[in-house]
N, C-alpha and C positions, 0 to 999 in steps of 0.2 A: 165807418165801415172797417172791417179787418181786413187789412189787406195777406192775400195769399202767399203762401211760401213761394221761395224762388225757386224755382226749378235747376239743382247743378247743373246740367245736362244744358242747361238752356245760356251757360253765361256764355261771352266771348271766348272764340279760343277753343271751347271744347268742342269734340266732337260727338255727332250724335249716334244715337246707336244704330246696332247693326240691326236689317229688317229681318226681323221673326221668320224661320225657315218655314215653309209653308208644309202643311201637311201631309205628309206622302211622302215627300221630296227625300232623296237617299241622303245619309250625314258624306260631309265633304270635308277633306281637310286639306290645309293651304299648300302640300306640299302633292296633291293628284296633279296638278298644273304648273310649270316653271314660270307660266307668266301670270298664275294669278296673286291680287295685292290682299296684303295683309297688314296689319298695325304692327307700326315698329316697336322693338322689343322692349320692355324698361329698362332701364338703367344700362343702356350701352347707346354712345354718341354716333350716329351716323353724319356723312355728308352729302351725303344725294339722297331727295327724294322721288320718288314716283309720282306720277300723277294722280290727280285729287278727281275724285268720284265724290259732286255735292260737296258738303260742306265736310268732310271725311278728306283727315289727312294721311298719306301712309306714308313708310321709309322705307328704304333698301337695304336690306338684311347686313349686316357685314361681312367682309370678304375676308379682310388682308392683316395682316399683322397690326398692323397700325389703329385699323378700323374697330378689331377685338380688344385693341389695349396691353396686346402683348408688348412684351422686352422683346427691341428689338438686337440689343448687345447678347441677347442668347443664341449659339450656333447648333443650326440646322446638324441630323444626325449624316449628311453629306456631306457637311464640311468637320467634319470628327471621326470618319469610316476610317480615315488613314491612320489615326491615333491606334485604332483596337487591332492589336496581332491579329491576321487572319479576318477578320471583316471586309477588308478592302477587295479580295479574289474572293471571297464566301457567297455561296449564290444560292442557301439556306437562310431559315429565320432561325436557326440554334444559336443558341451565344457560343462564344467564344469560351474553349476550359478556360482557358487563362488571359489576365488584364492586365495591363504594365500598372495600374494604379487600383490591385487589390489590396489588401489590408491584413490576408493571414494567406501564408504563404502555402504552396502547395503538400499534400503529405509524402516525406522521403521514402525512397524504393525501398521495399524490402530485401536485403542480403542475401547475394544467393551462393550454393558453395561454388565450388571449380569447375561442378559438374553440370551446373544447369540449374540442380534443384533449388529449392527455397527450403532454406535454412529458418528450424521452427521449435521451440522452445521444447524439451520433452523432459516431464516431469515423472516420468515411470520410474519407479526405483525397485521393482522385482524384488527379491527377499530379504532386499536389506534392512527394512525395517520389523522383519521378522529374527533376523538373527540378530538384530539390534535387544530385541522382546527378551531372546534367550540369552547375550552375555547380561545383560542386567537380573535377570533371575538365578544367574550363576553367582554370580558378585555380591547381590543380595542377601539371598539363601548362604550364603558362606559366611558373610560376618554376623549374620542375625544367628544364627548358629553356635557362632565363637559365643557373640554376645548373652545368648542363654547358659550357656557354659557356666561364663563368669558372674553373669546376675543370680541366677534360682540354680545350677548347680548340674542343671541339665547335661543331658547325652555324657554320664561320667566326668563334669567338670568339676571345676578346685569351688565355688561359689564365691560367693562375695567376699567373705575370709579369708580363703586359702587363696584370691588374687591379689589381695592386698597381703600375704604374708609371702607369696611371690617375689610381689614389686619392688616389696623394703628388702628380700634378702637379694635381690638383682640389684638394687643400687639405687633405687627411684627414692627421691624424699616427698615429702607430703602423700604420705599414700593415700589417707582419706580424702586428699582431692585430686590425686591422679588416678585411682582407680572407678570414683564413678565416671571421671569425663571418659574413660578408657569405655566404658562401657553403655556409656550414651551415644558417645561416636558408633561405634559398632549395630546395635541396635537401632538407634533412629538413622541414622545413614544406610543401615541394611535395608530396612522399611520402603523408606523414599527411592532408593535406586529402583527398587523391585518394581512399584508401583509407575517409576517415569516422574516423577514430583521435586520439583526445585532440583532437578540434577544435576548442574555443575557445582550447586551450596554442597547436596549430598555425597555426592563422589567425592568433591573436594577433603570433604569431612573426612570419608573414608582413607583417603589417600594419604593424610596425614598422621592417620592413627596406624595404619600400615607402615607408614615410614619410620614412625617410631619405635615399631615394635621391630622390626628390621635393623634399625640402628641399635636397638638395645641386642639383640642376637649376636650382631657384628661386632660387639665393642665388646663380646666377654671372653674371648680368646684372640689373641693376636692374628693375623694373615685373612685373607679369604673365606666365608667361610660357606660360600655359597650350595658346596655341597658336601660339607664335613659329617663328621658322622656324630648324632647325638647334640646337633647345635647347627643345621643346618640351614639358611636363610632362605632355599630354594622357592618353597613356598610365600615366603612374604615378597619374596621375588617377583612372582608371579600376578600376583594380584596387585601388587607397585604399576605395573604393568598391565596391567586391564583396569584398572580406575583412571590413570592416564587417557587410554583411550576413550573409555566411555566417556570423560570432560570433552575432549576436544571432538569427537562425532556426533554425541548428542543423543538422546535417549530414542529417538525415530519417534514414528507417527503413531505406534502403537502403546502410547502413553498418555499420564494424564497431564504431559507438558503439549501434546501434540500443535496447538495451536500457542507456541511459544518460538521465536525465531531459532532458539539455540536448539529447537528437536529437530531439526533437519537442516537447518544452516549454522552453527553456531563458528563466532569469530573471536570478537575482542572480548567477548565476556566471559566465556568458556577458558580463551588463553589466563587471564586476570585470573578465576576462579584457579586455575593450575597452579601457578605462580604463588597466591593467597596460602593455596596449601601447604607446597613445600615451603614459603617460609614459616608458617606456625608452626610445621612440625618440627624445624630445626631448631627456632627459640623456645618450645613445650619441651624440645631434650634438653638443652642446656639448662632452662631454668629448673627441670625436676628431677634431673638425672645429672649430668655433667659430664666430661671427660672425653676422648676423642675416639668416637665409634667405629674409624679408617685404620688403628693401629697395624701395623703390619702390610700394610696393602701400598705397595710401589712409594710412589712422592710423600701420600700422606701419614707415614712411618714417622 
């Protein structure tokens, strides 16, 4: 004969099942009653049992630290109240702003002036980047001006010839190659200033070629000759002196350097771009011209 499966349910040891809730009967859970027994939970060790109903074994829930299997070397947030600033008298659940053992430290006050107020960053700049607009269309418009003069012959100028017959009878050598730089400075420099475009290269550019022509004015008569008559340097004066400025100010917002540091902040590069200028222009006199453009004028006599 075959013999029948063992019923698990049936070996030693096991318990048997719970009886079928009877029809009707409301559902119940082990927790409507403090004293009704329920099967201990898996996998947590108790050490007291409750008493056995039939062949039905149950446990007693756990309680205690011990019984859950917690660390008992972990301290209770009562014995750590006196650690957190301000927990120990605090008779709210809000935490504490601040922990002696946070990790990014608080954000520093804001500055305020003498008066109370809070002092706050203002970027207004009112018309200055509008009169900025207007000395670069001055400065531009002036040598772009010169520069047609000297190129195509424009507004009653000498033209490409008659500056180069100029040059060589003022004293300049290489005139086929001092007269176009003469005239690329002036025009492409006049352009880009105009415009706000690489303006410290530009102004520079110009400044140079202004100083030249200045030093050339200066050196053909002995003394000063800042407001002489028929040889006057006032002019180049003038404009020595607004290229200056427009390097080191910067061309404003209303350019198309606008978003370049030197259109409203400019520092080391603007001063450098200064600097770059007047030495080229003083080694482009010497090597194309020569001779000492201060004659007359105090010490350097």
């Amino acid at each position: 004969m075959t013999e029948k499966p063992t019923d698990p349910s049936a070996e030693a040891g096991a318990a048997t099942p719970d009886t079928p809730r009877p029809t009707g009967s409301p559902v119940r859970s082990p927790f409507d009653s403090p004293t009704e027994q329920f099967p201990s939970v898996s996998g947590i060790q108790t050490t007291e049992k409750l008493p056995t109903s039939g062949n039905q074994t149950t446990e007693k829930l756990p309680r205690t630290d011990e019984e859950l299997g917690l660390d008992p070397e972990v301290p209770l947030y009562s014995q750590v109240k006196n650690a957190i600033p301000g927990a120990a008298n605090s008779t709210t659940t809000e935490p504490s702003p601040t922990y002696s053992f946070a990790s990014i430290p608080p954000a520093p006050p804001v500055p305020a002036e003498g008066n109370g107020r809070v002092r706050r960053r203002d970027d207004r700049r009112g018309t200055l980047d509008l009169g900025l607009l207007l000395l670069r269309l001055v400065i531009g418009g002036t040598f772009v001006y010169h520069g047609l003069q000297k190129a195509a012959g424009w507004f009653h100028g000498p033209g490409l010839d008659g500056i180069k017959t100029a040059m060589e009878n003022g004293g300049w050598k290489h005139v086929d190659l001092a007269a176009p730089m003469l005239i690329a400075g002036e025009l492409g420099g006049g352009v880009l200033v105009a415009i706000g475009l690489a303006t410290p290269l530009a102004s520079g550019a110009l400044l140079a070629v202004i100083l030249d022509a200045w030093m050339w004015k200066q050196g053909m008569v002995p003394g000063f000759q800042y407001s002489a008559k028929g040889n006057s340097v006032e002019l180049e004066s003038i404009l020595v002196g607004l290229t200056t400025v427009l390097i080191l100010t910067g061309p404003g917002r209303l350019s198309l350097d606008r978003n370049r540091g030197w259109s409203s902040r400019p520092f080391m590069g603007s001063l450098a771009a200064f600097v770059a200028a007047v030495v080229a222009a003083i080694l482009t006199y010497i090597y194309l011209h020569g001779g000492n453009p201060l004659t007359g004028i105090g010490p350097f006599d």
